[in-house]
C-alpha positions in Angstrom: 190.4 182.5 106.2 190.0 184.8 109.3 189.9 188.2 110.3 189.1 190.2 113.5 187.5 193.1 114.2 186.1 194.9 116.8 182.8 194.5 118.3 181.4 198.0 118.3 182.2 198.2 114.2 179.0 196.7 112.9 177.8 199.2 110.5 174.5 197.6 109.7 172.0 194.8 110.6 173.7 192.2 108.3 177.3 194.1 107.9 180.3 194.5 110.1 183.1 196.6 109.2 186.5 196.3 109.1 189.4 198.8 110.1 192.1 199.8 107.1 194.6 197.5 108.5 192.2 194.7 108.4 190.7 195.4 104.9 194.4 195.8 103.4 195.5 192.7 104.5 192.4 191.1 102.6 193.3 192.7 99.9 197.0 193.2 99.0 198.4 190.4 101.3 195.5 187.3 101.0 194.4 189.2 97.6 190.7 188.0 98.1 187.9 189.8 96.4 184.3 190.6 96.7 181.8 187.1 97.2 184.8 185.3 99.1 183.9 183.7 102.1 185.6 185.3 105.5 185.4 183.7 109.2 185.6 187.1 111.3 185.7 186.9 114.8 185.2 189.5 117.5 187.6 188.8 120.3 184.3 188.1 122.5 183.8 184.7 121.6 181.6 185.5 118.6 182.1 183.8 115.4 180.6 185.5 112.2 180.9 183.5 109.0 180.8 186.4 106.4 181.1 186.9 102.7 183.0 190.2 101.2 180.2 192.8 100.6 182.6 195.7 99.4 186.4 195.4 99.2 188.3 198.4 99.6 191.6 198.9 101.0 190.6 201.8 103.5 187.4 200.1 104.6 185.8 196.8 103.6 182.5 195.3 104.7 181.7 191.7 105.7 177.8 190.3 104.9 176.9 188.4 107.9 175.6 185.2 106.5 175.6 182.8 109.7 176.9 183.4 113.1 177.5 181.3 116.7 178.9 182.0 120.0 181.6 180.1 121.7 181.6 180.9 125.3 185.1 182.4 127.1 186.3 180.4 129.5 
């Protein structure tokens, strides 16, 4: 499963976070839940591979377990 988000929303060394539009869609739409692993990606070529931290339909945070970079071409 992916999500984006935007670069400038990391809210924390090991946490990004994720706008309301984003963290609803986890929620209601994929109905995921806290511990699920989430690919997030940042529209800059980063790719974070995260696990739910807190789920919340306003504002969720993603743990930052691994990441890479893929250069743009």
């Amino acid at each position: 499963i992916r999500t984006f988000f935007e670069p400038d929303s990391e809210t924390g060394d090991f946490l990004i976070g994720l706008d309301e539009t984003e963290s609803n869609h986890l929620l209601k739409v994929l109905r995921l839940n806290k511990g699920d692993l989430v690919e997030a990606l940042d529209g800059q070529g980063g790719i974070y591979f995260t696990e739910i931290y807190n789920l919340d339909r306003k504002k969720t945070q993603l743990k930052i377990l691994d990441q890479k970079f893929v250069p743009r071409e």
